[in-house]
C-alpha positions in Angstrom: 7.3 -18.2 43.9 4.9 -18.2 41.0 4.1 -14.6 41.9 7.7 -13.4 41.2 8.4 -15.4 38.5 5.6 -14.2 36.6 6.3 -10.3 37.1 9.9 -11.6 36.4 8.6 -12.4 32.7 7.2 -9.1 32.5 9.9 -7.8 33.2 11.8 -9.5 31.2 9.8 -8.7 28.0 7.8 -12.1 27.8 4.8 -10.8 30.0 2.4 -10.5 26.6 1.8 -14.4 25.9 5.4 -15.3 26.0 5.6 -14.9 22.3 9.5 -13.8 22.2 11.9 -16.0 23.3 14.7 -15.0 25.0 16.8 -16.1 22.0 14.4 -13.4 19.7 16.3 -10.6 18.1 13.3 -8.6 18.8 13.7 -9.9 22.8 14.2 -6.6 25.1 16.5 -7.1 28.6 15.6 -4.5 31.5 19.3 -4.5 31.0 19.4 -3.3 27.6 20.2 0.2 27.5 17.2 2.5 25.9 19.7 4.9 24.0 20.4 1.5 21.7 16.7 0.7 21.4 16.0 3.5 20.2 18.1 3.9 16.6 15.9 0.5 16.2 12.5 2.5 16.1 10.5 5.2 13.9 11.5 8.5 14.6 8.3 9.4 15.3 7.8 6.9 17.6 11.1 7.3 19.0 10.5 10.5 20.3 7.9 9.8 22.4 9.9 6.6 24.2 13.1 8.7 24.6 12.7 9.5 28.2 12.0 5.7 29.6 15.3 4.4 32.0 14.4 1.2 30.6 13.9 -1.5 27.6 10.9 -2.8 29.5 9.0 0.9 30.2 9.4 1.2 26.4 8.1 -2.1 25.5 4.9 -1.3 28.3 4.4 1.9 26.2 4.4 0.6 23.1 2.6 -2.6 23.9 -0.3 -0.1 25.1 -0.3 2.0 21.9 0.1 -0.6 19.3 -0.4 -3.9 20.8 -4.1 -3.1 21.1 -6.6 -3.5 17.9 -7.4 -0.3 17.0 -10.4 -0.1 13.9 -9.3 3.1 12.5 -6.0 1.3 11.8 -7.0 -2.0 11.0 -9.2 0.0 8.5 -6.2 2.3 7.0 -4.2 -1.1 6.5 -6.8 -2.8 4.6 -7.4 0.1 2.3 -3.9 -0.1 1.4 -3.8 -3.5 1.1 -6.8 -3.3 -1.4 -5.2 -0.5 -3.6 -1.4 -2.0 -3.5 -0.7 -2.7 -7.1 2.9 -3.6 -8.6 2.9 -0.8 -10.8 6.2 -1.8 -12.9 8.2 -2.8 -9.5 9.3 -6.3 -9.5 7.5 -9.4 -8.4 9.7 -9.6 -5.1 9.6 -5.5 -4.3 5.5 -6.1 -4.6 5.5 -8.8 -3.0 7.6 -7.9 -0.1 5.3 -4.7 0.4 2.1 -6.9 0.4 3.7 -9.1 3.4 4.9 -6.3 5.3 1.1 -4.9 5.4 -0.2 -8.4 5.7 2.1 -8.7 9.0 0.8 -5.4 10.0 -2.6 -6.3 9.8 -2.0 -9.7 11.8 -0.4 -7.4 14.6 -3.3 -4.8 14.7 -6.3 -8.0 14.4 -4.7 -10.9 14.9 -7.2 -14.2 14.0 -9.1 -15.6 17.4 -6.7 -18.8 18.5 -9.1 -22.4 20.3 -8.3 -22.3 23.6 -10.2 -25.3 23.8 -7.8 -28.6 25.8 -7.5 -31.2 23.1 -8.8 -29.6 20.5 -9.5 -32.1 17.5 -11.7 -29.3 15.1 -8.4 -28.1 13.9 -9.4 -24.5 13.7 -6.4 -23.1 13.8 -5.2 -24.8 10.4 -8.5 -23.6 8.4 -8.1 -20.0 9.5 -4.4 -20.2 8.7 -5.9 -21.5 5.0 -8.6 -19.4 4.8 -5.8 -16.1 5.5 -3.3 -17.4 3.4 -5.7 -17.9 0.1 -7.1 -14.3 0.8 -3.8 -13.2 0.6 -3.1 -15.5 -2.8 -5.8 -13.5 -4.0 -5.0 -10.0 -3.3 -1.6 -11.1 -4.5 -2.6 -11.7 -7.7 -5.0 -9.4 -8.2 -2.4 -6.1 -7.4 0.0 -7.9 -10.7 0.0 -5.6 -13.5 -1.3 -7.0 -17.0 1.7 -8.9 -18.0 1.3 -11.3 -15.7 -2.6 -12.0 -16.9 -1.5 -15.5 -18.7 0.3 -17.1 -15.7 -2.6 -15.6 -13.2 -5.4 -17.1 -15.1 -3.0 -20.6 -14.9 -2.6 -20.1 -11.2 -6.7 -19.9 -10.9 -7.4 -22.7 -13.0 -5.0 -24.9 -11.0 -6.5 -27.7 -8.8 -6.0 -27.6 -6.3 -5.4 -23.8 -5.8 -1.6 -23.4 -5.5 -0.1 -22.0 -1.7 0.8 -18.4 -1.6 4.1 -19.3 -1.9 4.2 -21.6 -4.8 2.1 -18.8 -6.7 4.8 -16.5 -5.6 7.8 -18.2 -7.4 5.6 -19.2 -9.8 4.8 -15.8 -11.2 8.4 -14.9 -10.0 10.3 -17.7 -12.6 7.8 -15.9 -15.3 9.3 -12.6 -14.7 13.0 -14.0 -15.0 11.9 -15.8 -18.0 10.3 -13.3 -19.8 13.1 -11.2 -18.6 15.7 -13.4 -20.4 13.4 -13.5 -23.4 13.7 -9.9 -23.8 17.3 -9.9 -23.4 17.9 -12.0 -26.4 15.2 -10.3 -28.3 17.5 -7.1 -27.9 20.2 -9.5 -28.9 19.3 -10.3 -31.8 18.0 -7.1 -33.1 21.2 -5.4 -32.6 22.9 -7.5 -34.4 20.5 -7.4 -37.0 21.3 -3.6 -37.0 24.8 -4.3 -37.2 24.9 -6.6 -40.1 22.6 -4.3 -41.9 24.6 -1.4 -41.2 27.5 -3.3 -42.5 25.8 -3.9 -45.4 24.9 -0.6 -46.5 28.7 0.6 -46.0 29.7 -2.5 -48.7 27.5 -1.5 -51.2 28.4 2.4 -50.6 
């Protein structure tokens, strides 16, 4: 019946919009056994799911606590998306800490979806757009001052580059400038070494 089958995919962990598959690392079994769930989550939050009997209590709990768009969260995460800076960590650490927030902040207010039948206005792909070039620019802005030459190149591009070409874009800089220095240090030592050679000759 339609009846069982649906409290069957609540059960079965696809009850919230069906959004993980059964195939889904993150896809909980009523089989699965809680004591293995749990050395997957925060120990904070682990502690308060210890006592379920099953994979599915724990995914109702933390649907309920988390699931839900809180403000005073989705406040907190935008503050610390606003102050993230590199500060002297590599393009893929900073980067990498800007799209775990990012993902955060989806979770906590996720972007209104057309339920609309046949919808031809194609929503959904502007406010995919609009997220992703708001991201481009917090990207960019966080970069510390090295990076100021290929930002401004980034800006001036038309069109306005995807987050991800950006990314690799400023990312090839930092291996370049990277190799750059390498020689630089190269060649200065053995500058330094023919000079001290030099000296001991005419000693």
């Amino acid at each position: 019946m339609a009846g069982d089958d649906a409290s069957s995919k609540a059960k079965d962990g696809e009850g919230y919009g069906g959004s993980i598959p059964h195939e889904s690392p993150y896809y909980l079994h009523p089989s699965d056994l809680p004591k293995q769930l749990h050395t997957t989550v925060e120990k904070n939050i682990r502690n308060s799911v210890k006592y379920a009997s099953t994979a599915s209590e724990i995914w109702s709990d933390l649907e309920e606590r988390f699931g839900k768009e809180s403000a005073p969260r989705a406040y907190e995460i935008k503050q610390k998306i606003a102050g993230t800076r590199q500060a002297e960590n590599s393009v893929s650490a900073y980067f990498t800490h800007l799209r775990s927030l990012w993902d955060e902040a989806q979770s906590v207010q996720p972007f209104p979806q057309c339920s609309c039948d046949k919808c031809e206005c194609d929503v959904g792909k502007k406010i995919f757009e609009h997220q992703e070039k708001e991201h481009l620019y917090e990207f960019l802005m966080g970069l510390d001052n090295e990076f100021a030459v290929i930002r401004t190149q980034i800006l001036a591009t038309k069109p306005t580059p995807s987050l991800t070409a950006a990314y690799h874009m400023v990312h090839d800089d930092e291996k370049q400038r990277a190799v750059s220095n390498e020689n630089k240090g190269n060649v200065e030592a053995a500058v330094f070494k023919a000079f001290q050679k030099r000296t001991v000759i005419i000693a």
